[in-house]
Structures are given as C-alpha cells and as structure tokens.
Backbone as CSV, one residue per row, in Angstrom:
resi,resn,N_x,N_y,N_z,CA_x,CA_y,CA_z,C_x,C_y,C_z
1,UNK,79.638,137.203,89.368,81.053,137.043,89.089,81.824,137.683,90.241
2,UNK,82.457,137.258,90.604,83.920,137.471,91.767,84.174,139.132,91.356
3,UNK,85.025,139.398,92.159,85.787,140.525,92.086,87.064,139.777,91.204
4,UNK,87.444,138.414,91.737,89.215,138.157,91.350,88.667,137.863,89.927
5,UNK,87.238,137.540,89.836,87.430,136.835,88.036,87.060,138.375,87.021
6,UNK,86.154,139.120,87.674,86.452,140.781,87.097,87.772,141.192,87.033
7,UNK,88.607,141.176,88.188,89.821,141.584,87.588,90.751,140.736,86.828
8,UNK,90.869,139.569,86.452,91.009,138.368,85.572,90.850,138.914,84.048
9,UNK,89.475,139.011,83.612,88.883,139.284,82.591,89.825,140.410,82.172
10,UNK,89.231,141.337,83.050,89.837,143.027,82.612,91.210,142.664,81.925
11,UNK,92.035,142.245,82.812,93.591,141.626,82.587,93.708,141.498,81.039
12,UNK,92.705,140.711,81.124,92.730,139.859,79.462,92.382,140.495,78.267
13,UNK,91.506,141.278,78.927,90.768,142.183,77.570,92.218,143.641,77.548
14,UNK,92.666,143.927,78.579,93.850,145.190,77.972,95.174,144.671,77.721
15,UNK,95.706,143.160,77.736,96.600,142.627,77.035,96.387,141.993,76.213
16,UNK,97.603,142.007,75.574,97.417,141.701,73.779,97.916,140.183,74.139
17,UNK,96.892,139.234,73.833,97.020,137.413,74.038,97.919,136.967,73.238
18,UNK,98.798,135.869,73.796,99.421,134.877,73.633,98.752,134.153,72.883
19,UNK,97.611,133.341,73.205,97.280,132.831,73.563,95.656,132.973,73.172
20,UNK,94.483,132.585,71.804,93.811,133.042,71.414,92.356,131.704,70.980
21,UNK,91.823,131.443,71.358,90.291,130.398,71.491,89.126,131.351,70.464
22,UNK,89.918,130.636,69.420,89.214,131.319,67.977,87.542,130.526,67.821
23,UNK,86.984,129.625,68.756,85.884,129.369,68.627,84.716,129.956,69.841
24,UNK,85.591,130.965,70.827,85.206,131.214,71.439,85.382,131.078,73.043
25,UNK,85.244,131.662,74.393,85.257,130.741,75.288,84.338,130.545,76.259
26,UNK,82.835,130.654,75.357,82.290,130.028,76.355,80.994,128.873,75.576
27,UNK,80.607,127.520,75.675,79.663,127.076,75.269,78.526,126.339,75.810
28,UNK,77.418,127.117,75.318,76.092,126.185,75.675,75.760,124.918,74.896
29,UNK,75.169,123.764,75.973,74.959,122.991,75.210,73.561,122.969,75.058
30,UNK,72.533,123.750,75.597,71.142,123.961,75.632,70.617,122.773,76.621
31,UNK,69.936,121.620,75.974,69.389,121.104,76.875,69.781,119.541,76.487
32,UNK,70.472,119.265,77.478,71.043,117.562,77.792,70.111,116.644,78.715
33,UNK,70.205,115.384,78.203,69.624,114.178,78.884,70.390,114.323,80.285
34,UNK,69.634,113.893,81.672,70.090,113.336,82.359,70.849,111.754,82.124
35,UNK,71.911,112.029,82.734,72.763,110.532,83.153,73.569,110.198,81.550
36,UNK,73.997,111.165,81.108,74.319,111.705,79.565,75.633,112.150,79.279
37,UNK,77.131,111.965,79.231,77.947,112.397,79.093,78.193,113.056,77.361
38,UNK,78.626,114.363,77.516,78.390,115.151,76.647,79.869,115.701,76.546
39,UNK,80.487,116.241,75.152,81.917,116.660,75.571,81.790,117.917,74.592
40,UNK,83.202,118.533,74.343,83.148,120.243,73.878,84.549,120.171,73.445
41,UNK,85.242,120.440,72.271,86.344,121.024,71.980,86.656,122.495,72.342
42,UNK,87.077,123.028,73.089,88.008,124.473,72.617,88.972,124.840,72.104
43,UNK,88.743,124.894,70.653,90.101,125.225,69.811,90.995,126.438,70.570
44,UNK,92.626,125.769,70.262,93.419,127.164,70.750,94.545,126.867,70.613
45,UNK,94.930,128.207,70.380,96.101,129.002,69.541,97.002,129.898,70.006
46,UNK,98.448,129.377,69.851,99.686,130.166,70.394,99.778,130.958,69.081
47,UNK,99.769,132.078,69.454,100.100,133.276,68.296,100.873,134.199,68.631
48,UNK,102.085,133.410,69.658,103.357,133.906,70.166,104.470,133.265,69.076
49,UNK,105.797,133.964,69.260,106.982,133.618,68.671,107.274,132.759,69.342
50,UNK,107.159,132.120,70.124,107.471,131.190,71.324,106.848,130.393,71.809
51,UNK,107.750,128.943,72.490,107.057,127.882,73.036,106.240,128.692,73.991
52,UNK,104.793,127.470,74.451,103.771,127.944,75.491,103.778,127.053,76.277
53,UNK,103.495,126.775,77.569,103.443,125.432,78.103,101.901,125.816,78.805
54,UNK,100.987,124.653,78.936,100.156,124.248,79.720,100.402,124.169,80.716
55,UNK,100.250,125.040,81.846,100.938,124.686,83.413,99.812,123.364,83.937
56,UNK,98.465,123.818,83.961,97.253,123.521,84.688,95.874,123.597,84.301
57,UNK,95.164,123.039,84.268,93.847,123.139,84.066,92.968,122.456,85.003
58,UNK,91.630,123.375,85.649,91.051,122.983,86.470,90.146,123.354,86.408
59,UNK,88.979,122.491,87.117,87.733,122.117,86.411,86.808,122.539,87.906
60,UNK,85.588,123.387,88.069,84.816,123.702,89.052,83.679,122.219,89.717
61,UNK,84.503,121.469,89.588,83.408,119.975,89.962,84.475,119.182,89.327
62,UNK,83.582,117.689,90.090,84.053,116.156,89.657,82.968,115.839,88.294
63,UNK,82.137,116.892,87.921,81.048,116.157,87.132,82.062,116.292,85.116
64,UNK,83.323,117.295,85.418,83.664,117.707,84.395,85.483,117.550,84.739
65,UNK,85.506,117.132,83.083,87.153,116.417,83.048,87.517,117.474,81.956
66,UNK,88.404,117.360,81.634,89.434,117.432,80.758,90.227,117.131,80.023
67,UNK,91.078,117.061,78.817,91.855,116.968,78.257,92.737,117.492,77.106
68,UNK,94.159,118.234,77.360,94.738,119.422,77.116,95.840,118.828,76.645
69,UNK,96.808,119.919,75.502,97.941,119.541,75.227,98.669,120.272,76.428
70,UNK,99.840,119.880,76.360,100.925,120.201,77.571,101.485,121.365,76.831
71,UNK,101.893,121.428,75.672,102.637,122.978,75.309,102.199,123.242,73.845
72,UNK,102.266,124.458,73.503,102.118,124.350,72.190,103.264,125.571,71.371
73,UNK,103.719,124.880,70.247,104.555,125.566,69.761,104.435,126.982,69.011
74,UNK,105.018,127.812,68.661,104.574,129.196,67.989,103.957,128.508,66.464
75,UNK,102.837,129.521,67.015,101.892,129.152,65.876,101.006,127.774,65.720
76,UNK,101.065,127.205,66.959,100.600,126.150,66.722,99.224,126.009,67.238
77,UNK,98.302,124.520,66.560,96.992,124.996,66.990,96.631,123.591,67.734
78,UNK,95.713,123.661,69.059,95.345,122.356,69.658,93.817,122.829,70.051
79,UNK,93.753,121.798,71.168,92.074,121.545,71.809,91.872,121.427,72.802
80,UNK,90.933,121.645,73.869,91.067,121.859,74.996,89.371,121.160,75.019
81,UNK,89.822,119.827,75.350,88.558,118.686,75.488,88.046,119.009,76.759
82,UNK,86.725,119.227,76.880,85.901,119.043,77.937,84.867,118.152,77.987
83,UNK,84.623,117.187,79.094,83.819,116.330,78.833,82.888,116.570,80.677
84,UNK,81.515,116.167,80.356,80.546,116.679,81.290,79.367,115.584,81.729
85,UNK,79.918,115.620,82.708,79.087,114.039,82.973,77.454,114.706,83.592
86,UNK,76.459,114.611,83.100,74.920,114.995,83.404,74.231,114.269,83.984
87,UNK,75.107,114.323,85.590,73.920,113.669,86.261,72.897,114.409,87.169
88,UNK,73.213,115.923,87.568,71.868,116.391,88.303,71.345,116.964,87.203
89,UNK,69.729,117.326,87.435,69.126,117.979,86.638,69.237,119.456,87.274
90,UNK,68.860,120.609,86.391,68.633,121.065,86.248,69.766,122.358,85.472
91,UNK,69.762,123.866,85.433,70.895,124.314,84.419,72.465,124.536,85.628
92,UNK,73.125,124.424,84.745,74.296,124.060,85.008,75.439,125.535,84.330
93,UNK,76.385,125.767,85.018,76.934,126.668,84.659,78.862,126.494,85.366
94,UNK,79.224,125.619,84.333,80.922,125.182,84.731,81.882,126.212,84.274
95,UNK,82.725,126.418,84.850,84.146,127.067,84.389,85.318,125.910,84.347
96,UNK,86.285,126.317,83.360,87.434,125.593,83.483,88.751,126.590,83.284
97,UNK,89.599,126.624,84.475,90.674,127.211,83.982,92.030,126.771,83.399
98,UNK,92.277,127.569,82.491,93.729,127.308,81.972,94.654,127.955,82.410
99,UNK,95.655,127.159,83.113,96.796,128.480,83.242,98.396,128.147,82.633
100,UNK,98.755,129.416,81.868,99.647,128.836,80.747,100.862,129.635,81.619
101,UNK,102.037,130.109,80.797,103.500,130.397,80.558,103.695,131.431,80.282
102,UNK,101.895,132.194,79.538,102.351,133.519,78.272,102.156,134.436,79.783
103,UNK,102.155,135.324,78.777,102.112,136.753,79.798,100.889,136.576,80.479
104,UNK,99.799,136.920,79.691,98.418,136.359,80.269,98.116,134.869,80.840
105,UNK,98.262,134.937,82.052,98.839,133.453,82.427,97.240,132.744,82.549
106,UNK,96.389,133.202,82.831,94.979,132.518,83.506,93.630,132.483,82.270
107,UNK,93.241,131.841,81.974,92.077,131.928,81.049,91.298,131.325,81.201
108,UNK,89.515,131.903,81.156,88.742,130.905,81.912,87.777,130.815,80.541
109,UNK,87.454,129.668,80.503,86.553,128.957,80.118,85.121,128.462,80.487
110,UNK,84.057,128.063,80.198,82.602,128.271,80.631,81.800,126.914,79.577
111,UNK,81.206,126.421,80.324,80.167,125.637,79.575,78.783,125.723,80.155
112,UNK,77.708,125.462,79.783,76.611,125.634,80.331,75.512,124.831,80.016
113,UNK,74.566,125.143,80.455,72.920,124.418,79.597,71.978,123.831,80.381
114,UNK,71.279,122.934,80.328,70.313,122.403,81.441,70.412,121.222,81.361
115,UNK,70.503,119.995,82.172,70.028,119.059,82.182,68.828,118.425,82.331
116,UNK,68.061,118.225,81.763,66.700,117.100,81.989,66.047,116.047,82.056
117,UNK,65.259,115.901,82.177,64.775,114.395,82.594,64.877,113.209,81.116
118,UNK,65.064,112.739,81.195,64.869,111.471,79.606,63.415,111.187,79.577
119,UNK,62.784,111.215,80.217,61.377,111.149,79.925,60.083,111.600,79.312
C-alpha cells in the first residue's frame, strides 16, 4: 500500500463518515472463469443532514466499469455497481475510487479473487 493510500485510510478511520458502505468495502470473488464477466454491488449510505454528490469514480484498469448514483440525498441509500471483465488469469486485486462532496471526500474500494482456466 502507498504512503498516499495509508494516509487516505488513516483520514477515514479518525473522521466521523458522511458517507457509510454498510456491506463493507472490500470483496472477494474467490475463483472466476476466465473470459467471464462478473459484477458486485456496494451498498451506500449518506448519513449526513445533507445533499452528497458523486464527484467521480475511478477504476484501476479497462478490465473494470462502473456504475454510480450521481448524488444522494440525507439519508438516502444507493449502489455502487462494479462489473469485472476476466480475461487474464491469474489473482487479481482492483481498487475503485469514490470521490464525493462530504468532508471525507475519497473512498476506496477493492475487489479481488483469481481468475482461471474453464477447463
């Protein structure tokens, strides 16, 4: 891990979130077919008094997309679609960042697992 994503984290863990991924944020998918598109919800939650906006989200490769709400209202709850296209083999280890409006502006996200042969 980076120095900038250690101090990232830290950030996150001594402020009190906006902004809260009640299923977690990071998921394995264990072990995927090659040539296999596979996808992931990340539930998440404004647990601010206040609108949030989605500035950005960005993805560490072309092998992995996205799809995000643009803002979410106080109290409101959405999903943060990841979809993972498996075409090299072997394990795999993606980040995706979010960067919002709240105080804690940056939040990273993680998927993982191996790809293998269909055979």
């Amino acid at each position: 891990m980076g120095l900038h994503w250690l101090i990232v984290a830290l950030f996150m863990v001594l402020t009190n979130s906006e902004i809260i991924f009640p299923g977690g944020r990071h998921y394995n998918y264990e072990k995927i077919a090659q040539n296999i598109e596979v996808f992931h919800e990340f539930p998440i939650e404004n647990t601010s008094a206040r609108k949030i906006r989605i500035v950005e989200v960005s993805t560490t490769c072309g092998c992995t997309a996205v799809e995000f709400p643009k803002e979410l209202s106080a109290g409101e709850k959405g999903k943060i679609k990841v979809k993972f296209d498996a075409k090299s083999l072997g394990t795999f280890r993606k980040h995706v960042l979010v960067i919002t409006t709240c105080k804690d502006q940056v939040h990273k996200l993680m998927i993982s697992g191996e790809v293998v042969s269909k055979g």
